[in-house]
Structure formats: structure tokens, C-alpha cells
C-alpha positions as CSV (number, residue, x, y, z in Angstrom):
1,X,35.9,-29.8,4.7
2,X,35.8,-26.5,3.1
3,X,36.7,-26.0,-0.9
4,X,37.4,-29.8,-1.3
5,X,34.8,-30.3,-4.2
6,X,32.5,-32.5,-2.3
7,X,29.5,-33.4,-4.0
8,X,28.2,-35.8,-1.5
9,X,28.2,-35.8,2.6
10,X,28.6,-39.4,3.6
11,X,26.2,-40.8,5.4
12,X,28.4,-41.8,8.4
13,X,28.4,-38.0,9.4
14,X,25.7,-39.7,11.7
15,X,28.7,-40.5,13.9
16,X,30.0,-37.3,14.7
17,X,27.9,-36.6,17.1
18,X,30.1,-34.4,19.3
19,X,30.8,-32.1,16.2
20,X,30.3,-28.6,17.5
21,X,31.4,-26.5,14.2
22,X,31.4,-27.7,10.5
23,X,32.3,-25.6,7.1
24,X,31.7,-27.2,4.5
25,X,32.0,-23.9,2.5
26,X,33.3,-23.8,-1.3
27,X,31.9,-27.1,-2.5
28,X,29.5,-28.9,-5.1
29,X,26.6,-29.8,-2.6
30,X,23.3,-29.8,-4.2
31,X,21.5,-32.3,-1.8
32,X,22.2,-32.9,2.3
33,X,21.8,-36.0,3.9
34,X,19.0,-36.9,7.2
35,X,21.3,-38.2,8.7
36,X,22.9,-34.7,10.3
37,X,20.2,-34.8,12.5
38,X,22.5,-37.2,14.4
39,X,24.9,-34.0,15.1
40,X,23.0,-32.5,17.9
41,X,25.7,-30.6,19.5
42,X,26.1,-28.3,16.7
43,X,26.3,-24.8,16.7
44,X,27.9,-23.6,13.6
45,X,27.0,-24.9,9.9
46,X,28.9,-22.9,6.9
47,X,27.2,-24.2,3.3
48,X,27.7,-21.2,1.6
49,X,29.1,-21.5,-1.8
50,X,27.5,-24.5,-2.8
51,X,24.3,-25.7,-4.6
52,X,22.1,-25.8,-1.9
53,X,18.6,-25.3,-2.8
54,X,16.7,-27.1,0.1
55,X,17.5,-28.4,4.1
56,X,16.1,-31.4,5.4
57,X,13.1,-31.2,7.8
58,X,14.5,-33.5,9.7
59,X,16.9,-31.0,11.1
60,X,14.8,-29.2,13.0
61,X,16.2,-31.6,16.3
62,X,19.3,-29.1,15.6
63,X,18.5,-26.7,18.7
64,X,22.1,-26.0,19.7
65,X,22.3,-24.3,15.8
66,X,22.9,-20.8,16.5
67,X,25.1,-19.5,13.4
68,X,23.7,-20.9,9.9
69,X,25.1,-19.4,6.9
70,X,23.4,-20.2,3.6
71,X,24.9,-17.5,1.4
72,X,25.5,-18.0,-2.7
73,X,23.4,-21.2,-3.5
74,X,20.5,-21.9,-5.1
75,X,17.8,-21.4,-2.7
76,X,14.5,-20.0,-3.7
77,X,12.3,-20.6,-0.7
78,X,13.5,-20.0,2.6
79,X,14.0,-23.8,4.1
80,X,11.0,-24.1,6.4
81,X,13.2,-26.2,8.9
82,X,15.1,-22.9,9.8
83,X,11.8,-21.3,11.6
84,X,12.5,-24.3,13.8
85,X,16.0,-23.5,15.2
86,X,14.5,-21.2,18.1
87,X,18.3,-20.9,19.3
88,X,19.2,-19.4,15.8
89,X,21.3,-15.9,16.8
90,X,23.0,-15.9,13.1
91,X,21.7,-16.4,9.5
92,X,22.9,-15.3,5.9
93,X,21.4,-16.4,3.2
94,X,22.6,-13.8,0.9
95,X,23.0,-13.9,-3.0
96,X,20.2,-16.7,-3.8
97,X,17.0,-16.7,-5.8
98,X,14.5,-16.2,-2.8
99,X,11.7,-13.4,-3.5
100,X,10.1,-13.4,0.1
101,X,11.2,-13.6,3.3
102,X,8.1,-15.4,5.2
103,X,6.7,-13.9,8.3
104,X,7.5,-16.6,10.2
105,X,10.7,-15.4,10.7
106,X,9.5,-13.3,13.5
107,X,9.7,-17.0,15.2
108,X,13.3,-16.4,16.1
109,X,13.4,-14.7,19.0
110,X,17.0,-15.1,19.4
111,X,18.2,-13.6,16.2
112,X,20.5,-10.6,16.0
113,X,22.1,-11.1,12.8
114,X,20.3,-11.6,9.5
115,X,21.6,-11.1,6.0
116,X,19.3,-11.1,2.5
117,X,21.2,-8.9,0.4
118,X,21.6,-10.0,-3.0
119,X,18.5,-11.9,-3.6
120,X,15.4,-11.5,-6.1
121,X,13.0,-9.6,-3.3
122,X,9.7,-8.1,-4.3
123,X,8.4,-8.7,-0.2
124,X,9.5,-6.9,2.2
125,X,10.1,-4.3,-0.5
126,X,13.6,-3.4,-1.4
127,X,13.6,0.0,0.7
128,X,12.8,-1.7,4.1
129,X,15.6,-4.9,3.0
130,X,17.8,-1.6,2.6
131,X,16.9,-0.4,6.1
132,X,18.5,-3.6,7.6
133,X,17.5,-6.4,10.1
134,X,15.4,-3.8,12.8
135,X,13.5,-2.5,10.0
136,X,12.8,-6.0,8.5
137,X,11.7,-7.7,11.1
138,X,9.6,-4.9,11.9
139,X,7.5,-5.6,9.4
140,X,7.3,-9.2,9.8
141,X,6.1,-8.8,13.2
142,X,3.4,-6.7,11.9
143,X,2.5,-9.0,9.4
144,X,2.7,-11.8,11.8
145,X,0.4,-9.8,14.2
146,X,-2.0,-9.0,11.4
147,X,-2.4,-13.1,10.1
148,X,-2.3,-14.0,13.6
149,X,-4.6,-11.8,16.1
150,X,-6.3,-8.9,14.4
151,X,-7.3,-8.5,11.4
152,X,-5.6,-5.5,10.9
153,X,-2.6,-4.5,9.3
154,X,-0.1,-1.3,10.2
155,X,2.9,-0.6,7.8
156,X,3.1,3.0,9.2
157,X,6.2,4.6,9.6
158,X,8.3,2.1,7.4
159,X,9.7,4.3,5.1
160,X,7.6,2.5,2.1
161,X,7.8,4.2,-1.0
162,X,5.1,1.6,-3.3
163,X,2.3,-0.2,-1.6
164,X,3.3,-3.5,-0.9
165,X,2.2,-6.5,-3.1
166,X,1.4,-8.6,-0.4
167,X,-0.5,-6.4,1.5
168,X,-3.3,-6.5,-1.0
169,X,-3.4,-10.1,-1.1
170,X,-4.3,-10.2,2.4
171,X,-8.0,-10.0,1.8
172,X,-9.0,-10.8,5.1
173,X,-7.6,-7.1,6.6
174,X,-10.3,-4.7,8.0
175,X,-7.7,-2.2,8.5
176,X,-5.0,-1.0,6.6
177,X,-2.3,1.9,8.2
178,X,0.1,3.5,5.8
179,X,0.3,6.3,7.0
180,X,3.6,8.6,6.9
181,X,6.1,7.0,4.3
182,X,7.2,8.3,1.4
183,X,4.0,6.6,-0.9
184,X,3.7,8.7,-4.0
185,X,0.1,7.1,-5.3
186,X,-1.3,3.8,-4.3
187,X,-0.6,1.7,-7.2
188,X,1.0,-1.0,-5.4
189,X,4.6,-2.8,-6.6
190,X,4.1,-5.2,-9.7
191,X,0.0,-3.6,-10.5
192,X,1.6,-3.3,-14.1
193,X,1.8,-7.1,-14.4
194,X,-0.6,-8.3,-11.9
195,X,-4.4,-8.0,-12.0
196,X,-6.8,-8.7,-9.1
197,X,-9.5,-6.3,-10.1
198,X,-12.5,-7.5,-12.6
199,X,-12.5,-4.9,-15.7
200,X,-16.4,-5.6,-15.3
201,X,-16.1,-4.0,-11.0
202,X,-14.0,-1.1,-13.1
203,X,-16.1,-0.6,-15.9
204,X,-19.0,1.6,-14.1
205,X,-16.6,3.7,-12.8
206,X,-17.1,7.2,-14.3
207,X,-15.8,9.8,-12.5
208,X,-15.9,13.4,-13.0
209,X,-13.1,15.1,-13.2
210,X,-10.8,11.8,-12.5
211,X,-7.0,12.5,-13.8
212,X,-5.6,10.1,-16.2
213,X,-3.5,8.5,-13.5
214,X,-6.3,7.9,-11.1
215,X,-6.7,5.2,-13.2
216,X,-4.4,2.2,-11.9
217,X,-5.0,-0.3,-9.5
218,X,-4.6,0.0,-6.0
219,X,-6.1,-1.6,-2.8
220,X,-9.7,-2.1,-4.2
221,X,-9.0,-5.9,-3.7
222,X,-9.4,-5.7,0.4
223,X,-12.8,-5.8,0.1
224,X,-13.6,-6.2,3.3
225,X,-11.6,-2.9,4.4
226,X,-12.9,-0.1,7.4
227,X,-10.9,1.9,7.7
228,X,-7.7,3.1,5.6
229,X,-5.3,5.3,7.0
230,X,-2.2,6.8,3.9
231,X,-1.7,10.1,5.7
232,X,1.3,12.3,5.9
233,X,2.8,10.8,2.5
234,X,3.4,12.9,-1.0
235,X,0.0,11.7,-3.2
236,X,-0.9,14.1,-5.8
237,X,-3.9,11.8,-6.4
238,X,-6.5,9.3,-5.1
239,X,-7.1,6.1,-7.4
240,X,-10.4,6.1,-8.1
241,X,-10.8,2.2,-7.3
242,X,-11.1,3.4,-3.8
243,X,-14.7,3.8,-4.3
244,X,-15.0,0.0,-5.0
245,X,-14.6,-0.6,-1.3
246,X,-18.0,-0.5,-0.1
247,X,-17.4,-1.6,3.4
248,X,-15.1,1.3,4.0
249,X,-16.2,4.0,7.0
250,X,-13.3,6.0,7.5
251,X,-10.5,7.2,5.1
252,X,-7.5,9.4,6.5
253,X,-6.0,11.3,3.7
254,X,-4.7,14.2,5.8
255,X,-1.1,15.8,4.8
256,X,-0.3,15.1,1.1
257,X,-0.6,17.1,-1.9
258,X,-3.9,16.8,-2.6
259,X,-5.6,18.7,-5.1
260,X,-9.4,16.7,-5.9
261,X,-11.8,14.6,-3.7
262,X,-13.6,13.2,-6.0
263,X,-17.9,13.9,-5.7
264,X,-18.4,10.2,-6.0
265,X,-17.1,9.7,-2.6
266,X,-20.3,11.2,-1.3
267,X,-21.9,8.1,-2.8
268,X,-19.9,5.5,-1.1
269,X,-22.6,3.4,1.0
270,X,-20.7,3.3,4.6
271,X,-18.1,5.8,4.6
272,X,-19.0,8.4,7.2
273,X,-15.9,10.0,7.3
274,X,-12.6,11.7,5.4
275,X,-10.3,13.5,7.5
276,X,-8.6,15.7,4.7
277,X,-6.5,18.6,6.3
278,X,-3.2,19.9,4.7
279,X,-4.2,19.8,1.0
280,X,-3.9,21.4,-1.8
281,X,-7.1,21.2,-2.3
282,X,-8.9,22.8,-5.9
283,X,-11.6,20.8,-5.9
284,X,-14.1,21.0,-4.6
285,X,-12.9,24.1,-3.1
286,X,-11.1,24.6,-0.3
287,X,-14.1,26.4,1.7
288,X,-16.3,23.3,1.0
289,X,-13.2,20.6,1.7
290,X,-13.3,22.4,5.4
291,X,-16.8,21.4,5.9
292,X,-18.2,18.2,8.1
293,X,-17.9,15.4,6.3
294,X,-21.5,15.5,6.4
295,X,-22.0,18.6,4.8
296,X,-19.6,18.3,2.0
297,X,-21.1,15.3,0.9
298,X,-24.2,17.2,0.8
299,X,-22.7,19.1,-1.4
300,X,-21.5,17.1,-3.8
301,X,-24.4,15.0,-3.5
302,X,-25.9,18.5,-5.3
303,X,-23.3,18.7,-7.7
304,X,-23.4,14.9,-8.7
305,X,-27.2,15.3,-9.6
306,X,-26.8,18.7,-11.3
307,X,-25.4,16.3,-14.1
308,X,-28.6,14.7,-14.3
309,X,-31.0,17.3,-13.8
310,X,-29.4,20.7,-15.2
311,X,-30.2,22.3,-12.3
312,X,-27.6,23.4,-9.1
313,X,-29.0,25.2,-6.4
314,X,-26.3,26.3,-4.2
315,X,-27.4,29.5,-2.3
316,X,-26.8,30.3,1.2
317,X,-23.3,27.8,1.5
318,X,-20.6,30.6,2.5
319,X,-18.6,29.4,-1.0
320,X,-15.9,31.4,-2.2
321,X,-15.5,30.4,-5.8
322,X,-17.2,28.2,-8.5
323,X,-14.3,25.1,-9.0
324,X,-14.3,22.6,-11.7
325,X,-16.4,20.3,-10.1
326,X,-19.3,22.7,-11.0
327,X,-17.7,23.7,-14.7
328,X,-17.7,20.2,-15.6
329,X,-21.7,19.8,-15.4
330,X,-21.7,21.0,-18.7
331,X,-25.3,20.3,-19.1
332,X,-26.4,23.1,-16.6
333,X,-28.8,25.3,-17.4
334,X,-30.1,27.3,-14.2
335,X,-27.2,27.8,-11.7
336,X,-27.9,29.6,-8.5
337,X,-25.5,30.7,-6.2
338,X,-27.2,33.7,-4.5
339,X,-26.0,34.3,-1.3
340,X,-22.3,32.9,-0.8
341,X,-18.8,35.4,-0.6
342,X,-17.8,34.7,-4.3
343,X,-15.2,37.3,-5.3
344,X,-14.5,36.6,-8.3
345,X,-15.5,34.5,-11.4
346,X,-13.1,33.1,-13.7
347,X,-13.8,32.8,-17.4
348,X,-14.1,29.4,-17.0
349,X,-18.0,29.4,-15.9
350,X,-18.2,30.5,-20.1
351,X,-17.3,27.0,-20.9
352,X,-21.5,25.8,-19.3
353,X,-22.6,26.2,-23.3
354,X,-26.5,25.3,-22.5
355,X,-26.4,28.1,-19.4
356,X,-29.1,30.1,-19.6
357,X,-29.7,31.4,-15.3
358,X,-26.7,32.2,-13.6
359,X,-27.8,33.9,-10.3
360,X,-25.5,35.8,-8.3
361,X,-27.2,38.1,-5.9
362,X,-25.3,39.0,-2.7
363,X,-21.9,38.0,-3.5
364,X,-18.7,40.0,-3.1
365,X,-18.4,40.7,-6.7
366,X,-17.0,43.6,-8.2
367,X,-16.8,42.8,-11.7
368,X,-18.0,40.2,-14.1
369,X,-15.9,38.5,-16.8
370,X,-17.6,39.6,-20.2
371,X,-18.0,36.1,-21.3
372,X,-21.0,36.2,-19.7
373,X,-22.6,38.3,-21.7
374,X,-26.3,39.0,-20.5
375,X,-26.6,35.7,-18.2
376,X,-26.7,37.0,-15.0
């Protein structure tokens, strides 16, 4: 029946029961009829290059279906019948108007060929679609596993390159795994044109030191998130709606290129831990980054407050420089750092306007910049 300009399959087809194979590629179907149902023995249905947009649910008594090609019509949801045909080995459904490919997929156990080329995908992103079937159904599966046992979701290892969208819809996740794929910042696909965070949960978020494109949204609506794993990938920097998750405990940031932890982390009610080696850390610097998590927060803890009070007593902590994150209290006025290996000053410690103490007994200094006059 193939390129014969049908418009209509007759409802008689219910007598061809015995039909193994039918094309009916190359024609002006827009609607199929119940009544295939009746074909039982089939195992090979060609609609592509029609005006498909839908299947019948009724189909689903189809079992013997095992090659289904769907290619160039006008589909824009997958047909839910398909998750049906467990015997399903083959499916195209290239060149339509779909934009996700369901996790249910992972239902046919039995597939070995599957093409979605050509289609309007923003899930699974386009660089696992480009990885092919394996990859895809990879994914799936660990979406599947995520909606269906634990609440906890690992897209390690995928070769991702943008958070995906649907990722952060799944509010329910405790645990999130992105660790080693190419992710370049956290912003995930579409945050330009979708918004899930309140401007009022954004508004109290002043952060010292923040760069301008810490700014944009990211996973801060998985509120109910542990731990979060995005290690091994290329950030230059953390989005500073991380520190909207409150329930978080752990956060694995560990080879990027890393340059500030932000001192508001230290404030974070549960987190307990940040596993942060191979950096580029500047600040804080890289002597205090090395610390116990414990520790460093006490540190910035110090820091944060020095804002407030105008006082920073830092004496006795082995650090080997004075980083921005101390430069930018520029309300200091009594800085002590007696007692750490500090070998050198830079000029920027001129910039504290309203310093009036700067101690410095028993560093490794051998000379001073002359900015600071007769401070110390």
C-alpha cells in the first residue's frame, strides 16, 4: 500500500488477520483506525511519510510488533501505546515534532534499534541524542531508576555539557550526581526563558565577592537536595543559588577550575562538608581551602563578621597571604594577623581606607609595600 495517496485505512483491515508485514509508507494518513487491533500477527508496520500524529491505544494487543517505523509525520508526543509493545526490537520515529523522549522507554527490553534524529529535543539533551541509542537509554534508565526506587538521581559520566532541564524539575531528588562531564557552570538548558526561582528567595542573596555570572539560575529548585556531586567538569564558578538549598550536607566540587568558595557557604545550616581539591583556588586562599571543612568555615565565619564588626582577628592560622575575601571588608579597622607565614603583602591591603591597626608580628616578611605608610 505504499505511496498510493491513501487518506483513509478501511475499516475491513480487521480481516487480515494473518497479515504479518504492512507499508503503508508515502501516503496522506493523518488518523488510524481501532480496528488494526484485529492484525495480531503483525510484526512489521511502515507509516512513515504520512501525517501521523497519534496511534490508537487500542493497539497495544499488537505483541508480535517488533519493527515500527514512524519516521517524518507529525508526531509530538511519543504514542503512549508504543511502551506497550514489550516485543518492540525496532523503532524510528525520526524527523517529527517530539521534544522528549519519556523514560518509559526503558520498558522495552527488547529494543536494539532506536532512531530520534531530526526532532525538536530539549530532553535527553542533544549531546547524549548525538551519542546514540547506548547513551540514550542510559539515561532513561537512570531517570527511570530515580522516579521509581530512590530518590536519587546520577547523570555522571554522560558526557552533558548544560544541566539538564528536567533534572531540576524533579523536586522530589535528594541526590543529584553530575559528576565528570563536560558542564561549564550550572545554569541549566532553557534558565534564560524559564524561571522556577522566586526573585523574593534571590533577593537576600548578597554575596561578597560573587562574579557577575554567579548570578543565573541553577539547581536551587531541588529543595529537598543532600548531597550534590558536579566534580571533575570545567566550572570557573559556583552560582550563588546554591546557598538556597538548606537541606544540603555534602557538596563535591573537586577537579574544576575553581577560583572562589564563597564565605557564605560557612553559613549554610546543614552542610558539613565541601570536598574541594584540584582548584584554582584564590579565594579564600589556597592554604585556608586545604583546611577541614570545619576549620575553614571558621574562618570565614571570622571574615563574614569582620564586615559587621570592623574587626578581624586572624593570628596564629599558618596563612600565607591576605586574599580578597579579607580586602573586600572594606570597613576594617583593626586587622591582626600576627603569627601566620605571610611573605608578602600586595598593594591591595591599601585599598581598607578606614584601617587604622594592621598587625603583622612574626611573619616571613621582608619588606612592606609603602602604601602602608605608618599602619603597621
Amino acid at each position: 500500500f505504499a505511496n498510493n495517496h491513501l487518506q483513509k485505512i478501511p475499516d475491513n483491515i480487521e480481516r487480515c488477520e494473518g497479515i504479518v508485514e504492512m507499508h503503508l509508507s508515502g501516503n496522506k494518513l493523518s488518523t488510524l483506525p481501532d480496528a488494526m487491533k484485529a492484525c495480531r500477527n503483525l510484526q512489521v508496520l511502515d507509516l512513515s511519510w504520512n501525517m501521523v500524529s497519534a496511534l490508537p491505544e487500542e493497539w497495544s494487543v499488537l505483541q508480535r510488533l517488533h519493527h515500527v517505523d514512524l519516521s517524518h509525520n507529525r508526531i509530538i508526543n511519543m504514542p503512549p501505546v508504543i511502551f506497550s509493545l514489550i516485543g518492540l526490537q525496532s523503532l524510528n520515529v525520526r524527523d517529527n515534532q517530539m521534544d522528549e523522549v519519556p523514560y518509559h522507554l526503558v520498558k522495552l527490553v527488547n529494543l536494539t534499534s532506536l532512531e530520534i534524529r531530526d526532532n525538536r529535543f530539549n530532553e535527553p539533551p542533544a549531546e547524549i541524542i548525538r551519542l546514540g541509542m547506548g547513551q540514550i537509554m542510559k539515561y532513561l534508565e537512570r531517570k527511570n531508576h530515580a522516579y521509581k526506587n530512590v530518590p536519587q538521581l546520577d547523570l555522571s559520566q554522560l558526557g552533558l555539557e548544560a544541566v539538564p532541564p528536567a533534572s531540576v524539575l524533579m523536586t522530589f531528588i535528594t541526590s543529584l550526581n553530575l559528576a565528570r562531564n563536560r558542564l561549564t557552570n550550572l545554569k541549566y538548558q532553557g534558565s534564560d526563558e524559564m524561571t522556577v526561582v522566586d526573585d523574593e528567595d534571590m533577593s537576600h542573596l548578597e554575596i561578597v565577592g560573587a562574579p557577575i555570572q554567579a548570578h543565573g539560575l541553577s539547581v536551587s529548585t531541588l529543595k529537598l537536595l543532600v548531597t550534590l556531586d558536579v566534580s571533575g567538569n570545567l566550572l570557573t564558578v559556583l552560582p550563588i543559588d546554591l546557598l538556597l538549598l538548606s537541606t544540603l550536607t555534602k557538596l563535591n566540587v573537586c577537579e574544576n577550575q575553581l577560583t572562589t568558595l564563597y564565605l557564605e557557604f560557612c553559613t549554610m545550616p546543614n552542610l558539613k562538608e565541601i570536598l574541594r581539591k584540584d582548584n584554582e583556588w584564590r579565594s579564600p586562599h589556597e592554604c585556608v581551602v586545604a583546611l577541614p571543612t570545619s576549620e575553614m568555615f571558621e574562618y570565614m565565619h571570622l571574615v563574614l563578621e569582620a564586615h559587621s564588626t570592623s574587626v578581624l582577628t586572624l593570628n596564629g592560622r599558618s596563612l600565607q597571604a591576605v586574599t580578597s575575601d579579607i580586602t573586600l571588608a572594606t570597613s576594617l579597622t583593626t586587622l591582626n594577623l600576627n603569627r601566620n607565614k605571610i611573605d608578602l603583602l600586595t598593594p591591595e591591603i591599601a585599598g581598607l581606607g578606614n584601617l587604622a591597626e594592621l598587625h603583622l608580628r612574626q611573619n616571613h616578611l621582608a619588606t612592606m609595600p609603602w602604601e602602608l605608610g605608618g599602619l603597621v
